[in-house]
N, C-alpha and C positions, 0 to 999 in steps of 0.2 A: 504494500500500500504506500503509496506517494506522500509526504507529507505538506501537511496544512502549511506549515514557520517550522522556523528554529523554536522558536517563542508563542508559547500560547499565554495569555492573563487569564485567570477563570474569574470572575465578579466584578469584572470591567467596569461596569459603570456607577459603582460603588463609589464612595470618598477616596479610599487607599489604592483601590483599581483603578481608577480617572488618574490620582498622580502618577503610578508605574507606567499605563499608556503615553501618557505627556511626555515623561523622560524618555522612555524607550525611541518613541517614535520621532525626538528631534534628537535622539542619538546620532553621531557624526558614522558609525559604523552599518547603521541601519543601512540595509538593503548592499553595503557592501561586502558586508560577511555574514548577514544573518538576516532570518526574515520574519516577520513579527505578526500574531492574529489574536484578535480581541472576541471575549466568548463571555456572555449572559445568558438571564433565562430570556429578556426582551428582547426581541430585534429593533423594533423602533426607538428604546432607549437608546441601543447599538449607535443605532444609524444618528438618531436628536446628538450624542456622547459627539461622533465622529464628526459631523458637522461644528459643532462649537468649538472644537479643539483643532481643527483643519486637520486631519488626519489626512494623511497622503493614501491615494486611491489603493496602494498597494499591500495595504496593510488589511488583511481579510477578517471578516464579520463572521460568528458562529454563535448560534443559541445552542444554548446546552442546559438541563434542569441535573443541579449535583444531588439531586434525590434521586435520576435514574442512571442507576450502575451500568447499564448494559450503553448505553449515550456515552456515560463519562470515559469509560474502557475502550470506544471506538474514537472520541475524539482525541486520547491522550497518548495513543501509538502512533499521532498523526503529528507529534511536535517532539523535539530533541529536549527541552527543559520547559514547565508547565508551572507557574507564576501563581500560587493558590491566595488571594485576597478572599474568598470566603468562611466565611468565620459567623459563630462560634465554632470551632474545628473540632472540637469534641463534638457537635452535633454532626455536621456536614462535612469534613475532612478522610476521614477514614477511608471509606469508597476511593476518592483518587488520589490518595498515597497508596492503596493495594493496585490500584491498576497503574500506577506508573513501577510498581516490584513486579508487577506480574509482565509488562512489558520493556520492562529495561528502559524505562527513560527518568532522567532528572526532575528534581522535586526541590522547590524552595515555598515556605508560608513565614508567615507571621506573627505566630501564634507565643503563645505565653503562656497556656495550658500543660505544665509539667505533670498535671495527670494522664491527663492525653498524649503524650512524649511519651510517656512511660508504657502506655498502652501499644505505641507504634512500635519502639524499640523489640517488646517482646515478641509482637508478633510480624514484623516486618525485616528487622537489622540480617537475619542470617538468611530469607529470601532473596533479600537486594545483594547481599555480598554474590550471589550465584547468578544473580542476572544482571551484573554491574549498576545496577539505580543504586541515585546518592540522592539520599533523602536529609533534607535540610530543613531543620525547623528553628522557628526564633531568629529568623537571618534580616528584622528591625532593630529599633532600640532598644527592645529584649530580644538577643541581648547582644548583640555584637562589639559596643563600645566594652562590654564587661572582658567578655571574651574574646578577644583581639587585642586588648590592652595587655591581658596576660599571658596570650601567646610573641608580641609583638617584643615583649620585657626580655622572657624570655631568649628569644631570637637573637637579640642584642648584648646579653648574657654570652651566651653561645660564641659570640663573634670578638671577644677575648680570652675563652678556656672553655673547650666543651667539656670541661671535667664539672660545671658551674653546673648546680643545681638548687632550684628553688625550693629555698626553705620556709616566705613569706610574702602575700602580694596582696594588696588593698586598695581601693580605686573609689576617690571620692567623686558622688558626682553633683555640679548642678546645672540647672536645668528651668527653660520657662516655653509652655505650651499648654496645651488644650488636651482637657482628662479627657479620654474619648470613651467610647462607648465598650469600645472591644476590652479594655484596660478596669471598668467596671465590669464587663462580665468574666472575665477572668477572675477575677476579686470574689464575685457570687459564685463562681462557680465553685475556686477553692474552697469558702468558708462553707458550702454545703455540702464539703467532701465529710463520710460518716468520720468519728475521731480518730477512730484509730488509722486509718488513709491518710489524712490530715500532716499526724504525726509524722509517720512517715515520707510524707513527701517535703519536709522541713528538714529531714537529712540530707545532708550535704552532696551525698555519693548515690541520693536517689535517681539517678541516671547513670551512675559508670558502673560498667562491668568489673571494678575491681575495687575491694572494700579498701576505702582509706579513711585519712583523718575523722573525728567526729567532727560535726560542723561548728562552726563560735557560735556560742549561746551570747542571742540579741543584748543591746545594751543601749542605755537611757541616755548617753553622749559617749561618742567615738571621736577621737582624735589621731591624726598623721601630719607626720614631719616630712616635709618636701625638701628635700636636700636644694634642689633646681632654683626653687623656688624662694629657699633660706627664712621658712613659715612652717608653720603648725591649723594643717587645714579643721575643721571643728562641725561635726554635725550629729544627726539625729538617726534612728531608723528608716531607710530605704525601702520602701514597699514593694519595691521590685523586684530585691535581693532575693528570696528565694528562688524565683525563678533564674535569674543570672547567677545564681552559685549554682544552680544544679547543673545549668545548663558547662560553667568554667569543668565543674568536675567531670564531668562526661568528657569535655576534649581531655580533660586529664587524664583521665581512667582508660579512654585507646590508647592514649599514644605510651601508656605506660603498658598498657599488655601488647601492646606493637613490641614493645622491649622483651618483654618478659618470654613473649613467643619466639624473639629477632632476637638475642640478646648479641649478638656479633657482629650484626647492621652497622656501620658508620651513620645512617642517617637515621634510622632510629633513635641513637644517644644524640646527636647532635637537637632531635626535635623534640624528646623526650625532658618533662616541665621536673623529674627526679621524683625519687620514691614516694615523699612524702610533703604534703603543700595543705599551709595554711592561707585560704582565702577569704575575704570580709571586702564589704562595701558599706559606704553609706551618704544620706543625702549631705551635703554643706548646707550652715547654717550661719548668722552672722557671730554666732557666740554661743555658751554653755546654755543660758538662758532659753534662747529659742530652741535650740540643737533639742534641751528636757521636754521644753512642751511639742515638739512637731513630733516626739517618739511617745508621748503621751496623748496626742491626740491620732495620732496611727493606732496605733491599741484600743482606743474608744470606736474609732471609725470600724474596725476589725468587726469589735462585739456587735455595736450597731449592726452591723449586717447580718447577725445571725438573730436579729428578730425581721421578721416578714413583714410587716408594714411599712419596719422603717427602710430594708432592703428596698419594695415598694418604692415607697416615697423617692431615695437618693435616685432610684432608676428612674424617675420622672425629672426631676429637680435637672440631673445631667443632659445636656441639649443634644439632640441627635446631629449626625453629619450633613443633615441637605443647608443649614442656616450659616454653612465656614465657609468666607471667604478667602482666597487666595492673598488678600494682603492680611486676614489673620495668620495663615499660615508662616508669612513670612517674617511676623515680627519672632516667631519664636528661637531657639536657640539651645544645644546644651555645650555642656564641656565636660570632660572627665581627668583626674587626674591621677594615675595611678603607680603607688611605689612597690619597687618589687626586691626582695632581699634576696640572697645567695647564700647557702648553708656553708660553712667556710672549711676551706682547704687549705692544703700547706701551703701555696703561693699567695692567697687571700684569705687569712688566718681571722677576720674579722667582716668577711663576706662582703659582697660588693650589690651595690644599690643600684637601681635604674630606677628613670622614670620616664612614665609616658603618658602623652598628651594626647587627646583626642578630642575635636571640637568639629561642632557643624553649625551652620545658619539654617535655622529654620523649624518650622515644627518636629519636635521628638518624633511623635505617634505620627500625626496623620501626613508630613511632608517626606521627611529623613528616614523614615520608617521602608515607605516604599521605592524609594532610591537605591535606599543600602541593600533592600532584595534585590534590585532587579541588579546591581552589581557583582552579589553573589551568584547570580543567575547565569550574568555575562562570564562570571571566573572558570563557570562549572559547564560551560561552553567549550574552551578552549582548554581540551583536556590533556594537552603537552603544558602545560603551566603546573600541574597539580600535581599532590603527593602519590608513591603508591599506594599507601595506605589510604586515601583516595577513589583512586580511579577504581578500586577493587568493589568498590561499592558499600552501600550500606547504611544507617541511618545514625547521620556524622554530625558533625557542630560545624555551623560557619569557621572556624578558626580552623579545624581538623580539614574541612570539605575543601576551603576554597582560600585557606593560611597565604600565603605570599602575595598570591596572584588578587589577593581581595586588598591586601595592604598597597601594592603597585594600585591598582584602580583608583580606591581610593587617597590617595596620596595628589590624584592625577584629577581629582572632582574637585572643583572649584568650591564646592559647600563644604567639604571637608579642610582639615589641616590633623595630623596626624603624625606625630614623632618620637623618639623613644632613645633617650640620652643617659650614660654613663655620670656616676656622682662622680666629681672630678675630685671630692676626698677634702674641700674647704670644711672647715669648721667653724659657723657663726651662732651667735646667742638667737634663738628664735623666737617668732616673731606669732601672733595670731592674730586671725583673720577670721 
C-alpha cells in the first residue's frame, strides 16, 4: 500500500493539532524531504482549518473517527511517523499506539498520563522492539525540558571522562502560560486513580525496567545552587514532577539495562546516566515565603479534586481551547534550569557539576508543546541520526528515542535556546533569588 505523508497529525483541528499543522506545514523541509496529511473526524472542519491557515494544496485531508480500530489501523500503515494530539489518551490513544506496533510505524503524543504509559509499556514495548515502532510519549513540556536536560548534562559529563557518572541532577523550573484542559485532566485523572495505583505511580522507577533509587519524598521549599549562575534558585512543589521523574527514570532505566545487557558497548557506557541517580525538580518561586505557600496550596488543590463537585466546578471555572488566541499564546514563556552532579572518581575526587539551560518563547502547553513533538517526530524521521538502542524499537522516552538529533533540532529553532556548561570550579558567596 502506497503511503498517505511521511506525517500524519490525528486531531488536526484541535488547539494542539492546529499548532503542529502550522509549524509543520511552513517547515523549510516540507515537501522537500517529507510529506505531511492532516486527519479528523470532520472534513469541513479539515477543509474551514486548511483554509485559514493557507495550507498549501499538497498537504492531504483525511477523516478518521479514533473510536474505529479497523479506520485507524488502515490509515496509520499509510504514514512513516503519526503525530497523536488526541487526548485524553487513556480514553482514545490505545487503538493507534497498537496499530502503529502492529505495523511498524512511529509514534509520538502528548500525553502526561503515567498510568497510561504504564499500561502501553506493558503491553506494547516488546511488540515494537520486533516490529521496529518507536513509541514516544510525553515528547511536550511533559516532559522533555525535564528529560533532555538530564540527558543533555549528562552528554556533557561524558565529553571530559566517560568514567563520569551521575550521582545527582535537579532542574528548577519557571514558567508562564495557560493551565489547559488536557493538564487538568490528567490531574482528575491521576487523583481518581484507586490508592493503592496512586501510590505506586508516585515511584520514581514507575516506568523503568530496572529497580532503582527510591524517589525524594516531596518537600515544602526546595532549594539549588547554580554554580553558572553564582545563586541559590528557591521554590515550591512542581505538579508536574511526577510525571517528569517517571518519565527521566525510564530513559534511565534503558539505557542502564542497554548496559547491563551490553556491558562491553563503548556507546553504551558512554550514554549510560551510571548505576544509581538521584532526580528532583521543582517550580521557582520569588523566596521561602511563597516557595511554602504554592506547595501548600498544591496539596489543597490535590484534595480538592478528590471531592466531585469541587472536581466539577474547577472543570468549568478552566476555559476550554476554542476562546486562545495566538497573541495569548505568545506572550507565554518557560525556562528550566538544571544542575547535574558526578559521583566522584580519582581524577574528580569531588565530582564535577554541569548545568543546563533550556528556555522557549511561548506557551508551555498549548504553543511549545506541539512544536517540541512535531521535532521529535522530524528526529525519528531520519533514522541515520538515532541510537541503536533506538532504531530497535520500542516504547522509548524522547531523550532515549530521539537524544542528539532532538538537541541539534532544537538548538537550531529559533523559540528555543538550549545549552549545557561545565562548573569552571569558581567559588563565590551565594546569592538568592
Amino acid at each position: 500500500m502506497s503511503k498517505i505523508a511521511d506525517f500524519i497529525i490525528l486531531g488536526a483541528t484541535g488547539l494542539t493539532g492546529r499548532q503542529t499543522t502550522r509549524f509543520l506545514a511552513a517547515h523549510p523541509e516540507r515537501s522537500k524531504k517529507w510529506t505531511l496529511a492532516i486527519a479528523a473526524r470532520s472534513r469541513d472542519k479539515l477543509e474551514k482549518m486548511a483554509f485559514e491557515l493557507s495550507l498549501p494544496q499538497d498537504i492531504k485531508i483525511v477523516t478518521v473517527d479514533v473510536t474505529n480500530e479497523e479506520a485507524v489501523n488502515d490509515l496509520v500503515k499509510q504514514a512513516r511517523v503519526i503525530l497523536n494530539t488526541v487526548g485524553p489518551y487513556a480514553k482514545w490513544g490505545t487503538p493507534v499506539v497498537k496499530a502503529c506496533v502492529r505495523n511498524g510505524i512511529h509514534y509520538v503524543d502528548l500525553t502526561g498520563e503515567t498510568h497510561w504509559m504504564k499500561e502501553i509499556v506493558n503491553e506494547c514495548h516488546y511488540h515494537a522492539t520486533k516490529t521496529g515502532s518507536i513509541i514516544v510519549h510525553a515528547c511536550g513540556f511533559d516532559s522533555i525540558p525535564s528529560d533532555l536536560s538530564i540527558y543533555f548534562a549528562n552528554k556533557t559529563l561524558k565529553s571530559i571522562n566517560h568514567s563520569l557518572h551521575i550521582a545527582s541532577s535537579t532542574t528548577a523550573f519557571s514558567l508562564k502560560g495557560i493551565i489547559s484542559n488536557g493538564t487538568l485532566s490528567s490531574a482528575v485523572g491521576a487523583r481518581m486513580m484507586p490508592r493503592h495505583r496512586a501510590s505506586e505511580m508516585n515511584r520514581s522507577c514507575y516506568l523503568s525496567p530496572v529497580i532503582g533509587p527510591k524517589s525524594s519524598p516531596p518537600r515544602a521549599v526546595y532549594s539549588l545552587y547554580v554554580p553558572q549562575m553564582l545563586k541559590t534558585l528557591v521554590g515550591g512543589f512542581f505538579f508536574m514532577s511526577s510525571t517528569n521523574k517517571a518519565v527521566v527514570y525510564r530513559s534511565w532505566g534503558l539505557l542502564e539495562q542497554e548496559h547491563i545487557e551490553n556491558p562491553s558497548s563503548s556507546k553504551g557506557q558512554h550514554c549510560r546516566y551510571g548505576p544509581s541517580i538521584i532526580y528532583d525538580e521543582f517550580l521557582r518561586t520569588g523566596g521561602t515565603l511563597s516557595a511554602l505557600f504554592l506547595s501548600t496550596a498544591t496539596v489543597l488543590v490535590w484534595v480538592l479534586l478528590g471531592i466531585p463537585p469541587i472536581r466539577w466546578l474547577l472543570q468549568k471555572i478552566i476555559p476550554g481551547d476554542a476562546g486562545i488566541t495566538d497573541q495569548q499564546l505568545e506572550k507565554g514563556n518557560f525556562k528550566t534550569v538544571n544542575v547535574t552532579t558526578s559521583a566522584p572518581i580519582a581524577s574528580h575526587p569531588e565530582g564535577v557539576k554541569v548545568t543546563t539551560t533550556f528556555t522557549g518563547k511561548g506557551d508551555p502547553g498549548y504553543l511549545l508543546s506541539p512544536i517540541l513533538m512535531a521535532e521529535c517526530a522530524l528526529s525519528l524521521l531520519d533514522t541515520d541520526s538515532l541510537s541503536d538502542l533506538a532504531r530497535r524499537g520500542g516504547v522509548l522516552t524522547p531523550a532515549v528515542a530521539c537524544g542528539d538529533a532532538l538537541i541539534k533540532r532544537l538548538q537550531s529553532n529559533e523559540r528555543f535556546d538550549l545549552r549545557s556548561e561545565l562548573d569552571d570550579g569558581r567559588s563565590e558567596t551565594r546569592k538568592s533569588v
